[in-house]
ChimeraX commands (.cxc) that place a marker at each C-alpha (Angstrom):
marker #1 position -3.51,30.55,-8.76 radius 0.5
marker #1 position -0.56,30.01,-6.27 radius 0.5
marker #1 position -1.24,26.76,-4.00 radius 0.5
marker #1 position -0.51,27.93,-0.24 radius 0.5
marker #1 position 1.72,25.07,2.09 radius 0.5
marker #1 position -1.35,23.87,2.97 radius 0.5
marker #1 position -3.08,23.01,-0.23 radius 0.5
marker #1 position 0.52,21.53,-1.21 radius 0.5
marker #1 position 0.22,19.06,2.17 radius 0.5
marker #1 position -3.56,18.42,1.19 radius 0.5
marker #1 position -3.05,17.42,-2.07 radius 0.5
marker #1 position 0.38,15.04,-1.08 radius 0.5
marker #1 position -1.89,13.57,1.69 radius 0.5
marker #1 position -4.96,12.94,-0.98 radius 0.5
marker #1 position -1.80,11.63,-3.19 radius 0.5
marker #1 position -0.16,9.28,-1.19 radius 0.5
marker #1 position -3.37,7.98,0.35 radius 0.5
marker #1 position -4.58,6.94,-3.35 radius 0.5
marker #1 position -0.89,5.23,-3.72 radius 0.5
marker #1 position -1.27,3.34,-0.34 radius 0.5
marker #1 position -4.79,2.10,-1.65 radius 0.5
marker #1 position -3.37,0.75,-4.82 radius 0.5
marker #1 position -0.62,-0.61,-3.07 radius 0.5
marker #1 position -3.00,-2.81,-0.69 radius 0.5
marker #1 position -5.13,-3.77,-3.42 radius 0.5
marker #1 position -2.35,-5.13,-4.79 radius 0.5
marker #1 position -1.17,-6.76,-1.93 radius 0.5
marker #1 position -4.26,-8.22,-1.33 radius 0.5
marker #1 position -4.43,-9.56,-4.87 radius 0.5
marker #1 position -0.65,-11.23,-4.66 radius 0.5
marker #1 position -0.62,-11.80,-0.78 radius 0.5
marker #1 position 2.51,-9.58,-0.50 radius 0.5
marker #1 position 4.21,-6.61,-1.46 radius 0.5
marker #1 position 7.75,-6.64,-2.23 radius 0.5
marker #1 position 10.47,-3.87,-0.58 radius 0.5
marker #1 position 11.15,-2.37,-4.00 radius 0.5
marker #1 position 7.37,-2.12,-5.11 radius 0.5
marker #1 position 6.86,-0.06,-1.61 radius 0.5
marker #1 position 9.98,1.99,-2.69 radius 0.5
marker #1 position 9.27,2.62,-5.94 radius 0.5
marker #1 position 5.63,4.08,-5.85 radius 0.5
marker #1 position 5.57,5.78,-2.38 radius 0.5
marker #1 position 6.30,9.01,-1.67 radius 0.5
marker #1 position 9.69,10.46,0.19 radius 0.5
marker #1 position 7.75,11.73,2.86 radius 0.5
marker #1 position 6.61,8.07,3.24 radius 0.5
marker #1 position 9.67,6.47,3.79 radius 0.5
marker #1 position 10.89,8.01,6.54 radius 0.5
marker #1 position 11.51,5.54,9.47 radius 0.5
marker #1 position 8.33,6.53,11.53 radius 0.5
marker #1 position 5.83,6.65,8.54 radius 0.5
marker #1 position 7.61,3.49,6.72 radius 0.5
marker #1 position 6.84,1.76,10.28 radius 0.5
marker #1 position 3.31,2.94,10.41 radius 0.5
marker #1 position 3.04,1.39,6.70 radius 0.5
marker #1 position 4.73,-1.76,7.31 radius 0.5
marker #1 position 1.83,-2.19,10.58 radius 0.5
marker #1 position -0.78,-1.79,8.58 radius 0.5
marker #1 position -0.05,-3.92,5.91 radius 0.5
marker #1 position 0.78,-6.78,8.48 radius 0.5
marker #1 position -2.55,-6.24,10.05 radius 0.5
marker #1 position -3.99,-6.82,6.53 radius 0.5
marker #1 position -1.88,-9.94,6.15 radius 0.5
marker #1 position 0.00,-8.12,3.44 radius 0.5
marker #1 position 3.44,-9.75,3.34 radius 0.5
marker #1 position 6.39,-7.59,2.69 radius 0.5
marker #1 position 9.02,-9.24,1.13 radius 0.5
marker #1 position 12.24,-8.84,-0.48 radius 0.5
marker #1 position 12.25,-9.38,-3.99 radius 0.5
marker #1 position 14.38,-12.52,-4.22 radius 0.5
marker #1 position 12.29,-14.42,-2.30 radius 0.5
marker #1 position 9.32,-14.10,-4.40 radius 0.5
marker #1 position 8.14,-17.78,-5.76 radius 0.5
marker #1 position 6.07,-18.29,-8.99 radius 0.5
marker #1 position 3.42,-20.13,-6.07 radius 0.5
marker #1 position 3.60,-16.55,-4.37 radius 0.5
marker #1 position 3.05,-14.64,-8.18 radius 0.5
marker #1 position 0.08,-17.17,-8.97 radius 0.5
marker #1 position -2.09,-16.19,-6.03 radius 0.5
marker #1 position -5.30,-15.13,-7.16 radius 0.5
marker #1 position -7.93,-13.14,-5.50 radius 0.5
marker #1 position -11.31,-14.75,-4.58 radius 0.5
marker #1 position -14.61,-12.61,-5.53 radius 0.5
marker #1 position -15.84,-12.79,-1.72 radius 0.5
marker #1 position -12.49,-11.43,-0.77 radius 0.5
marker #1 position -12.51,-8.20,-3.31 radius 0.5
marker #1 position -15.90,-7.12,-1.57 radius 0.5
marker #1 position -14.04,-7.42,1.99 radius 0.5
marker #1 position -11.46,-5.41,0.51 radius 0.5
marker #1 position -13.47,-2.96,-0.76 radius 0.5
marker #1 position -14.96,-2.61,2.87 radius 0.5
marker #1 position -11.53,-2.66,4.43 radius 0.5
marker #1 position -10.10,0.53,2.22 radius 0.5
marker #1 position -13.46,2.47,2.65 radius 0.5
marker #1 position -12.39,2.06,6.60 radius 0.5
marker #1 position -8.80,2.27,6.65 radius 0.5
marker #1 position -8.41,5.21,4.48 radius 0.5
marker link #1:1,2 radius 0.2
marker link #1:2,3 radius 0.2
marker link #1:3,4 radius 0.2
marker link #1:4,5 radius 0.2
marker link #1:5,6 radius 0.2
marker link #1:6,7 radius 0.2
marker link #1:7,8 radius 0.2
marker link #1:8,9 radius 0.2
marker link #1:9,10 radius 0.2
marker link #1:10,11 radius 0.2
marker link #1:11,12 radius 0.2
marker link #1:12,13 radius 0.2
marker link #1:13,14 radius 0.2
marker link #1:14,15 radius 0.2
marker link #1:15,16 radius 0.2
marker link #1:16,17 radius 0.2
marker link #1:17,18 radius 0.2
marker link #1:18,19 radius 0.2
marker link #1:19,20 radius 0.2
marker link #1:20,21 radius 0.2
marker link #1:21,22 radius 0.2
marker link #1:22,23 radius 0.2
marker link #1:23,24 radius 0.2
marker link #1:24,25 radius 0.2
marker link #1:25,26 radius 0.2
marker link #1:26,27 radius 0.2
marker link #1:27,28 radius 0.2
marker link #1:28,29 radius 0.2
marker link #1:29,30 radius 0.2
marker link #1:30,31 radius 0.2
marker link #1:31,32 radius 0.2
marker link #1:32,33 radius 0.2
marker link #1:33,34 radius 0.2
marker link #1:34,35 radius 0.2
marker link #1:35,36 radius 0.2
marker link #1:36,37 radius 0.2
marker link #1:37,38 radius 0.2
marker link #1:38,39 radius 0.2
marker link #1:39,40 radius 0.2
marker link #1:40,41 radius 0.2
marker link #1:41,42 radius 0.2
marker link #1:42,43 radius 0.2
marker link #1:43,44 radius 0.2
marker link #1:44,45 radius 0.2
marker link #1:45,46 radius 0.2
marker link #1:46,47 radius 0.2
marker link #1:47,48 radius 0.2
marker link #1:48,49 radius 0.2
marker link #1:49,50 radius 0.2
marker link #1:50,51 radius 0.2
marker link #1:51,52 radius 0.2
marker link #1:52,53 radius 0.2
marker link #1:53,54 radius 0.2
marker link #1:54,55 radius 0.2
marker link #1:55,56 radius 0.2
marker link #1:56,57 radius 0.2
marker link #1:57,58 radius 0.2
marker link #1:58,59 radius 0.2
marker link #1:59,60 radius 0.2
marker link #1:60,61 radius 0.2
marker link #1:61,62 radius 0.2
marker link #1:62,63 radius 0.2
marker link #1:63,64 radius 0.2
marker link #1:64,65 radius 0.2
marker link #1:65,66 radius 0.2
marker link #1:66,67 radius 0.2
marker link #1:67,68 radius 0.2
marker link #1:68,69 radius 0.2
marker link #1:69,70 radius 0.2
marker link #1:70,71 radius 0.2
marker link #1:71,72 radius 0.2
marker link #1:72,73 radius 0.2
marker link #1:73,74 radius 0.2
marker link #1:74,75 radius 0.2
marker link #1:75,76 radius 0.2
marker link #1:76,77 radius 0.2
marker link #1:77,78 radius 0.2
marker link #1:78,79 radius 0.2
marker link #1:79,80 radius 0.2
marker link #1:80,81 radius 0.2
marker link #1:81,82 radius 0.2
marker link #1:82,83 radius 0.2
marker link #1:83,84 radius 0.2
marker link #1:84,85 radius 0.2
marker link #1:85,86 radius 0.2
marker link #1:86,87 radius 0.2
marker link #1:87,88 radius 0.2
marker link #1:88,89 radius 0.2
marker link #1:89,90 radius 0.2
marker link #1:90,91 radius 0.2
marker link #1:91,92 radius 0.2
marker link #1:92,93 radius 0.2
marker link #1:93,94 radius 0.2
marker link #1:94,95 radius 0.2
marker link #1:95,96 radius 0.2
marker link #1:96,97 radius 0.2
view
């Protein structure tokens, strides 16, 4: 079967909205995200200026730091997540996305 341009969009839409959910579970887990973790998992289409803006909004309105990598601290790597906080987050991608 020969996917049409739509099924293509439809299935890089379902695709990068499962990356941007793993990426703010992570960030929610570690407190921040660093420039080369957003780089390295989403997709091209992503990272244009407009979308990578969009991205970088939403994780600041989840209190998802983005950070370059040098300035990551072993006090920023030890954050852990609280149970409490997993069900919120839970909640939070079930309404974002």
């Amino acid at each position: 079967m020969v996917e049409n341009s739509a099924e293509k969009s439809n299935n890089g839409e379902k695709a990068g909205k499962a990356v941007l959910r793993e990426l703010i579970v992570k960030g929610k887990k570690q407190g921040f995200l660093t420039f080369d973790e957003l780089n390295s998992v989403l997709p091209d289409e992503a990272l244009s200026p407009e979308r990578m803006d969009e991205t970088l909004i939403l994780f600041d309105e989840l209190n998802i730091e983005v950070i370059d990598e040098q300035k990551v601290t072993p006090a920023k790597k030890a954050k852990k997540i609280e149970k409490g906080d997993l069900v919120k987050l839970r909640l939070l991608l079930i309404l974002v996305l």
